[in-house]
DRENNU-496112 format. One record per residue (C-alpha): x negated, y negated, z negated; residue in three letters. Coordinates in steps of 0.25 Angstrom, whole numbers, plus 5000, padded with zeros to 4 digits. Last residue first. Example, Ala and Ser with C-alpha at 12.3 -4.5 7.8 and 13.67 -1.06 7.14 Angstrom:
<atoms>
494550044971SER495150184969ALA
</atoms>
This chain:
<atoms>
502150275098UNK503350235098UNK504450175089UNK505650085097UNK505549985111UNK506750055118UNK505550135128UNK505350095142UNK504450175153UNK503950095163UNK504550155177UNK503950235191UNK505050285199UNK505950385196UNK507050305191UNK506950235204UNK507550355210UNK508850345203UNK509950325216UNK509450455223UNK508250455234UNK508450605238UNK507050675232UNK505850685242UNK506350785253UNK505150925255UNK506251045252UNK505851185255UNK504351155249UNK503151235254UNK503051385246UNK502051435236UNK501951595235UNK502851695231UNK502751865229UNK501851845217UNK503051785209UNK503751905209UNK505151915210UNK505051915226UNK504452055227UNK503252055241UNK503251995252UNK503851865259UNK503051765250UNK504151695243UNK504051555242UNK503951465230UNK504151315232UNK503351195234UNK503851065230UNK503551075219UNK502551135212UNK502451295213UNK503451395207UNK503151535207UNK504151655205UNK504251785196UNK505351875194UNK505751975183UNK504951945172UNK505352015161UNK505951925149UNK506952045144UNK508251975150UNK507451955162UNK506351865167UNK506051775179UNK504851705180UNK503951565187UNK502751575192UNK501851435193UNK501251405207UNK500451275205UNK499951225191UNK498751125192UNK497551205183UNK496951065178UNK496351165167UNK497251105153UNK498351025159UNK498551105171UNK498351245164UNK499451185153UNK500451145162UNK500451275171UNK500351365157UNK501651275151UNK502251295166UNK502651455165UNK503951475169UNK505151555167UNK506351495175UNK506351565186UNK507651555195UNK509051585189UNK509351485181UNK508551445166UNK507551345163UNK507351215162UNK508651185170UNK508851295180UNK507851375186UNK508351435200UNK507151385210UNK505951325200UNK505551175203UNK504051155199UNK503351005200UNK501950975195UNK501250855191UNK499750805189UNK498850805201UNK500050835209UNK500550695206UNK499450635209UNK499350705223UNK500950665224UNK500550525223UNK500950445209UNK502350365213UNK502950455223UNK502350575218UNK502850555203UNK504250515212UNK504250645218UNK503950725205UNK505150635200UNK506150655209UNK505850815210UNK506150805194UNK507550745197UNK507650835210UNK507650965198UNK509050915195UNK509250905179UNK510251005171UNK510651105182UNK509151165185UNK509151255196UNK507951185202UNK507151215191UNK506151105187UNK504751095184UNK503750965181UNK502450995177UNK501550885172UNK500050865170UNK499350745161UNK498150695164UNK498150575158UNK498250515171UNK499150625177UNK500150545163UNK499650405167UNK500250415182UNK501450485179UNK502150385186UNK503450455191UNK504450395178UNK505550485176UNK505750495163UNK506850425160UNK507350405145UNK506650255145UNK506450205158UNK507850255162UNK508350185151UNK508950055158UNK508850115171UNK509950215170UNK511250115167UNK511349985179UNK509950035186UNK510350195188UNK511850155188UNK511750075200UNK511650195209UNK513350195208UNK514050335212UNK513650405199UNK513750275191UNK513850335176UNK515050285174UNK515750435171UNK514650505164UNK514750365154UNK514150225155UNK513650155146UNK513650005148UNK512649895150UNK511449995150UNK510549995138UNK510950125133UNK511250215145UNK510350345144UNK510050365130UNK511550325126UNK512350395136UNK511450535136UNK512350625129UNK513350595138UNK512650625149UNK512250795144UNK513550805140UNK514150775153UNK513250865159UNK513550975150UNK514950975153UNK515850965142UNK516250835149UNK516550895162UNK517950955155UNK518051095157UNK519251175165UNK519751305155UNK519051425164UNK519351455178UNK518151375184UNK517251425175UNK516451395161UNK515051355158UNK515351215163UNK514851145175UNK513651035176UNK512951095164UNK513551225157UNK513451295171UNK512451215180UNK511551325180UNK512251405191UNK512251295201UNK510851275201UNK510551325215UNK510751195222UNK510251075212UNK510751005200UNK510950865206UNK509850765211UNK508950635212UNK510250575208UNK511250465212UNK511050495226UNK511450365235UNK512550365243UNK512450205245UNK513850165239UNK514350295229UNK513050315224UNK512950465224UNK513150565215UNK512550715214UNK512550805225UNK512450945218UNK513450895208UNK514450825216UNK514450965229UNK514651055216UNK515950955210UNK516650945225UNK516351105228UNK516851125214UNK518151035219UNK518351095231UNK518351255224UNK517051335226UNK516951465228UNK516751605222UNK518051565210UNK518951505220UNK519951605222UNK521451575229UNK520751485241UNK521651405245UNK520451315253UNK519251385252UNK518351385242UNK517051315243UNK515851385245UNK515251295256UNK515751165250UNK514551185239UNK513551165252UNK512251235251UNK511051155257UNK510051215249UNK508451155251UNK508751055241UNK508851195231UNK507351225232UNK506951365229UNK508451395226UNK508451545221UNK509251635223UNK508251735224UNK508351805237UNK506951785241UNK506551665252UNK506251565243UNK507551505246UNK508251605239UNK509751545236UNK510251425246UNK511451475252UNK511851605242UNK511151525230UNK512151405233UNK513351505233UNK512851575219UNK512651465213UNK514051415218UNK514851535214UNK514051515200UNK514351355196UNK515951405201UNK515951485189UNK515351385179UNK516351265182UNK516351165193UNK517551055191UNK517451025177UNK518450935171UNK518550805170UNK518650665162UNK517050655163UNK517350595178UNK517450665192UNK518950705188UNK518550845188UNK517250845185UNK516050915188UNK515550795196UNK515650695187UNK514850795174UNK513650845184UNK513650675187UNK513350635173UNK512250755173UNK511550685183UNK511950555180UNK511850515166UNK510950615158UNK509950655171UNK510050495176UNK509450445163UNK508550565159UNK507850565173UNK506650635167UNK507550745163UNK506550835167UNK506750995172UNK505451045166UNK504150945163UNK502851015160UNK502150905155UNK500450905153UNK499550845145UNK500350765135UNK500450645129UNK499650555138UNK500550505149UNK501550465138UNK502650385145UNK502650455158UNK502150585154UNK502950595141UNK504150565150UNK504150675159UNK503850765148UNK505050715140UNK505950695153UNK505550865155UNK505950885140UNK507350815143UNK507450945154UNK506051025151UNK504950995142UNK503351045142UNK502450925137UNK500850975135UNK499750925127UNK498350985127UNK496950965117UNK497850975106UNK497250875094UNK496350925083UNK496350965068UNK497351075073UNK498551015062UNK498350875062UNK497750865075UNK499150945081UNK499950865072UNK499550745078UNK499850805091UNK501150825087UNK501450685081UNK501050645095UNK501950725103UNK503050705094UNK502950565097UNK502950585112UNK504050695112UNK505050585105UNK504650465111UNK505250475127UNK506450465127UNK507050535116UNK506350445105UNK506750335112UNK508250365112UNK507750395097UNK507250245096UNK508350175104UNK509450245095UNK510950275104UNK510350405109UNK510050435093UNK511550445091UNK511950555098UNK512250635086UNK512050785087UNK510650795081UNK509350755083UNK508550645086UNK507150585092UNK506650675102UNK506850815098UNK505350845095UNK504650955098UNK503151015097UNK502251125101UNK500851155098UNK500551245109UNK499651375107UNK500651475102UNK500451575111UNK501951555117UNK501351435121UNK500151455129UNK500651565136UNK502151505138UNK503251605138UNK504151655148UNK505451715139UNK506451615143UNK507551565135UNK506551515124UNK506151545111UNK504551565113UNK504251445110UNK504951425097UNK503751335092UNK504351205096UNK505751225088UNK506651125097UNK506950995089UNK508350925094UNK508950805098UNK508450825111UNK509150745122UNK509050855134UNK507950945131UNK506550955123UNK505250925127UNK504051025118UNK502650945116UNK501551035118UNK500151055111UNK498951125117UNK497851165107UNK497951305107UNK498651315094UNK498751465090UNK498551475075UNK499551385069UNK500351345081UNK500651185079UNK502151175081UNK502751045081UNK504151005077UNK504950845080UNK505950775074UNK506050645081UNK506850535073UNK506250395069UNK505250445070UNK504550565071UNK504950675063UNK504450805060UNK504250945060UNK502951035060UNK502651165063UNK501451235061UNK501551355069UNK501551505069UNK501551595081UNK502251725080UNK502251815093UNK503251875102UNK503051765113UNK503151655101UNK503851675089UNK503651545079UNK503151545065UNK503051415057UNK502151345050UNK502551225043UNK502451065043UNK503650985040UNK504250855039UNK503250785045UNK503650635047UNK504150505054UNK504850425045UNK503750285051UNK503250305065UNK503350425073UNK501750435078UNK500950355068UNK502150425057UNK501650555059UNK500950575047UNK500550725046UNK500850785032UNK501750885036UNK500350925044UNK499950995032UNK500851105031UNK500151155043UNK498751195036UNK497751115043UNK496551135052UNK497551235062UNK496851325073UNK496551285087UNK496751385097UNK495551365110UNK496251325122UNK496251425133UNK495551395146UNK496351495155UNK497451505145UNK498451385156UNK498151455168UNK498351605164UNK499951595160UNK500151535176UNK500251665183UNK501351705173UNK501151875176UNK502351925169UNK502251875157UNK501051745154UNK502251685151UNK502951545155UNK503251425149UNK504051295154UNK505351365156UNK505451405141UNK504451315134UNK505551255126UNK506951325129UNK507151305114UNK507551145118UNK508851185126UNK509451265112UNK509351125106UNK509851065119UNK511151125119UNK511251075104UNK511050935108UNK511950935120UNK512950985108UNK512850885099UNK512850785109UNK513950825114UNK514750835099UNK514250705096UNK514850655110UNK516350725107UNK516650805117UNK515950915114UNK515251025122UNK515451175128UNK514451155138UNK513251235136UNK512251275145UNK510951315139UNK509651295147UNK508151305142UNK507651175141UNK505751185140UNK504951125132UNK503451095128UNK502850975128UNK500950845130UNK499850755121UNK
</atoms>
């Protein structure tokens, strides 16, 4: 067995008060979210893709249907759900990929007690590869998985956009505005960790039903919550799929959805609790992007603007603070943004020992993409906005039940223990075993086989790229790093916001790279990344080669192509700051709350 997904940001923060009403919207944010599918995990063969040829040079025969697709309404998936789980259709369908009409038998279901789940078998064009789609945030919604080509970005996957992947989605276990399902042991199992499994299997059983035989391939692509869902398919299913392309992971789902974001929202405010305002607004977001881009901006050598590797900036926010009386603020910093930029770089501490809190903050040179996450979409000389219509403090409070349940109290954005390391053991640990998905001993999954590409950008403003660097180091630490490069990859991409997006280049091609690995042992090194305009030209090129190593220009020749850059050595060689939650990344037995599983 083995997804495809991929989190294309939209900012919103215009929220409710009322929790019904912020969970509502949450989950409408990430509906749209989940049509980023493939989006920055697919490439195209345009503009000279170096990687399209890898994964087509031993092509898989297409296998035809032995079935008519009405037929497989009639498939008994109650082995795999248990009892009420069902067909409830079975169709063909036509969907527009790359300019062209593929038609699919689509089916939709249930698992139960609650996972509504759709699979797409391509009618004519199957080449015998299958791949589960991750979706984003908390789900709660069924993403279309034969809308491939309906993304922000216009780089395509080969394979993909020609139809060959039966896809599948599932949203996890519920649906809807309530937030009552967080509060139902068997659908908080659902999210963490049954729901892509079980649709997985009822996939593959359609697959035989349908083909007459099983997929010789199984892939998992999935970025932000679909990045934990790879994650934790490889830890807890090491033989469901093939390979895992894992984007910006949630792995740490109990620190990301508590303190990270928890902290965004204390130090934005006013009053340094939920009972503020916000201090930093949209504006000010800019003046200082464009002051950290101006100290640290085209480390690679060419006048980019890009961060190569943002630890390597030492850019101080008290360096563009206004002066004293001065009568216009708006191309600085006042004391107070200074006070709130130098909080959300740094993260908290404990307030006895000093001790980091966080593996790490939104990084240097992501400034620009926190508008509409940890600062509003308005500026500094608009209405002032309460912190709780942030994003980030939606994002927490969404979370209480999955997160703290089992703990002796439940704690809010304002108790969470910011300055007090006691609140990973006192209220993290009790589910970190079960949502978490950051377990370092892959051991069974590169025994099976099994590859895995993580990828990051290093502008991303939802979840720090140093959480994913954590755990490729602790994978090293606890399997070697000649096991872990047998198997794994790591690529951090300059400018790219979360899943996608910034001002980098965010079009990449890692379906072909995962594929080529899986199916010919061809290991992935330099993979080029795009730029593209309004009309999907490409308009720059760069490569990007596993971490740690960075992409250096050559000294000759046009700097937007990706021919004029080779592989460089690292610009920052320090193993992760230890930080209060460590352990979390250390080698755990995985829990479940004791409900249905297969």
């Amino acid at each position: 067995m083995r997804s495809l997904h991929q989190e294309s940001l939209v900012h919103r923060t215009q929220l409710h008060t009322s929790s019904r009403a912020r969970i509502a919207s949450w989950l409408t944010w990430f509906a749209i979210a989940l049509v980023g599918g493939l989006m920055a995990a697919c490439g195209s063969g345009g503009g000279g893709n170096v990687n399209s040829t890898a994964a087509a040079s031993v092509p898989l025969a297409v296998v035809t249907p032995v079935t008519d697709c009405s037929k497989l309404a009639a498939v008994d998936i109650t082995d795999i759900g248990g009892a009420g789980s069902a067909i409830s259709s079975a169709s063909v369908t036509t969907a527009t990929i790359n300019g062209a009409s593929v038609s699919f038998c689509t089916v939709k279901g249930t698992l139960a007690p609650s996972n509504t789940f759709e699979v797409a078998l391509p009618v004519s064009t199957w080449t015998q590869r299958f791949a589960e789609l991750g979706c984003g945030g908390l789900c709660g919604t069924l993403s279309d998985p034969t809308q491939q080509s309906s993304f922000s970005f216009s780089y395509t996957c080969p394979l993909v956009q020609q139809g060959g992947f039966v896809t599948a989605a599932t949203d996890m276990g519920h649906t809807g505005s309530s937030s009552d399902w967080t509060k139902n042991d068997q659908q908080r199992a659902d999210f963490a960790y049954r729901g892509q499994h079980i649709t997985t299997l009822a996939a593959e059983k359609l697959i035989k039903a349908y083909y007459g035989q099983t997929q010789k391939y199984a892939y998992f692509i999935g970025c932000s919550d679909g990045g934990r869902e790879g994650l934790m398919a490889a830890q807890r299913y090491p033989n469901d799929y093939n390979g895992i392309i894992a984007g910006a992971p949630a792995a740490h789902f109990q620190i990301q959805n508590s303190l990270y974001h928890g902290w965004s929202v204390e130090s934005q405010s006013t009053t340094g609790d939920s009972t503020g305002n916000a201090t930093l607004y949209a504006d000010k977001a800019l003046v200082l992007h464009k002051a950290v881009v101006a100290a640290c901006g085209g480390q690679a050598g060419v006048a980019d603007g890009l961060l190569a590797d943002p630890r390597t900036c030492n850019f101080d926010p008290a360096s563009i603070e206004c002066a004293k009386g001065a009568t216009s603020t708006s191309n600085c910093l006042t004391a107070a943004e200074v006070a709130t930029t130098s909080k959300i770089y740094g993260g908290p501490v404990d307030a006895t020992t000093g001790e980091r809190m966080l593996a790490g903050s939104p990084q240097l040179g992501s400034e620009a993409n926190w508008i509409g996450v940890e600062v509003p979409t308005s500026n500094s000389t608009d209405a002032p906005v309460p912190v709780t219509s942030l994003f980030s403090y939606m994002i927490v409070s969404g979370a209480y039940n999955l997160i703290f349940t089992g703990t002796p109290t439940m704690p809010t954005v304002d108790t969470f223990g910011f300055t007090d390391a006691s609140f990973y053991p006192n209220y993290l640990q009790a589910n970190h075993a079960l949502n978490d998905a950051t377990n370092p001993d892959l051991s069974a999954f590169h025994k099976a086989g099994g590859k895995l590409i993580l990828w990051h950008g290093w502008a991303d403003q939802h979840i720090s790229p140093l959480f994913t660097i954590q755990y490729y180091e602790a994978m090293q630490n606890t399997l070697g790093t000649t096991a872990v490069s047998d198997f794994a990859r790591l690529y951090l991409v300059p400018g790219v916001g979360h899943c996608g997006g910034g001002e980098g280049f965010p079009n990449i091609d890692l379906v072909s790279q995962i594929t080529a690995w899986s199916e010919h042992g061809t290991a992935p090194n330099a993979v080029m990344t795009y730029q593209t305009d309004t009309s999907n030209n490409v308009t720059a090129s760069r490569p990007v080669y596993p971490y740690p190593a960075v992409a250096q220009y050559t000294g000759s020749g046009d700097w937007h192509s990706g021919a004029s850059w080779t592989q460089g050595p690292a610009l920052y060689n320090e193993p992760t700051h230890t930080w209060a939650g460590a352990s979390f990344y250390t080698p755990y037995t995985a829990t479940s709350l004791g409900v249905a599983a297969p």
